[in-house]
N, C-alpha and C positions, 0 to 999 in steps of 0.2 A: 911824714904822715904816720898817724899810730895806728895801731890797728881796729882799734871801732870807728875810723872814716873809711878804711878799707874797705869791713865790713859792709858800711851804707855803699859804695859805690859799685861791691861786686855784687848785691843785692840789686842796684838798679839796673847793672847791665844785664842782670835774670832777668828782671822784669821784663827787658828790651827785646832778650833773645824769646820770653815765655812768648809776646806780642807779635814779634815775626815768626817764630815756629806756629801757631796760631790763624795769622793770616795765611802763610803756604800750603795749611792743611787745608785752610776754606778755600783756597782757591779757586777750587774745581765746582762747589759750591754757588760760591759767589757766579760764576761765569754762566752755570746753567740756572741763577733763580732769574739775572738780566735777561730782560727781553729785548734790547739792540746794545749795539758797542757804545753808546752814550751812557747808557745805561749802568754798564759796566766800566768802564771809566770816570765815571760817578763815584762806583761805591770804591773802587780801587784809592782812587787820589781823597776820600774820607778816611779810610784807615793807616792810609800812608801818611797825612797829615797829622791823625792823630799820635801817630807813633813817633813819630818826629815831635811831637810838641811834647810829648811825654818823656822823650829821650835827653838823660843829662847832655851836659857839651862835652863832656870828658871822652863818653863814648858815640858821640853822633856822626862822628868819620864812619866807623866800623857797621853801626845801624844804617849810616845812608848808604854806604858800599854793598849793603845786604839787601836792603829795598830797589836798588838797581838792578842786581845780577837778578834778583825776583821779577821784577816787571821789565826784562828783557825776554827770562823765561817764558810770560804769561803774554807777551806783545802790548805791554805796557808802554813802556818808554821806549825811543829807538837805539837800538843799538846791533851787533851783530850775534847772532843766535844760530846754534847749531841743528837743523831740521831733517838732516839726513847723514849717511854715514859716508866716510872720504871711504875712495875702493882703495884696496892694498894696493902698494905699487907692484907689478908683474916682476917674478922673476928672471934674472938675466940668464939667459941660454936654453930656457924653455922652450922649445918648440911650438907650445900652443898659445904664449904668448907672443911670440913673434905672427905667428899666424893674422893675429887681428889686423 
């Protein structure tokens, strides 16, 4: 490969990340202009298609693995999302721990 196809392909993958940095930011956007979850699952799977159709195949692994962990965050797609925080595990021989 020489280096002005590089050029074009690091150039697309900007494009790709400019389009998902882009969507993440509207996010919050997006979610408060929907007036139901239809709604909003509407406009989400419009811009997700469009990115995807816009995304070379060289880097559509790495775009679709970033539009997932995205609409996992957003309660998009199913998957497992983190919503609260794990407690510390107690320490051993603490008195107030043992207490519980």
């Amino acid at each position: 490969m020489d280096h002005g196809t590089r050029c074009i392909e690091d150039t697309g993958m900007e494009a790709d990340l400019t389009a998902l940095d882009a969507l993440e930011l509207d996010m919050p956007a997006l979610q408060a202009r929907a007036n139901n979850l239809f709604a909003l699952a509407t406009a989400w799977a419009e811009r997700h298609d469009a990115i995807i159709a816009a995304t070379p195949a060289a880097s559509l692994g790495v775009v679709e693995a970033r539009l997932r962990r995205m609409g996992i965050r957003w309660g998009m797609v199913p998957g497992a999302r983190m919503t609260g925080q794990f407690p510390a595990l107690p320490a051993m021989g603490v008195p107030e721990a043992k207490a519980r």
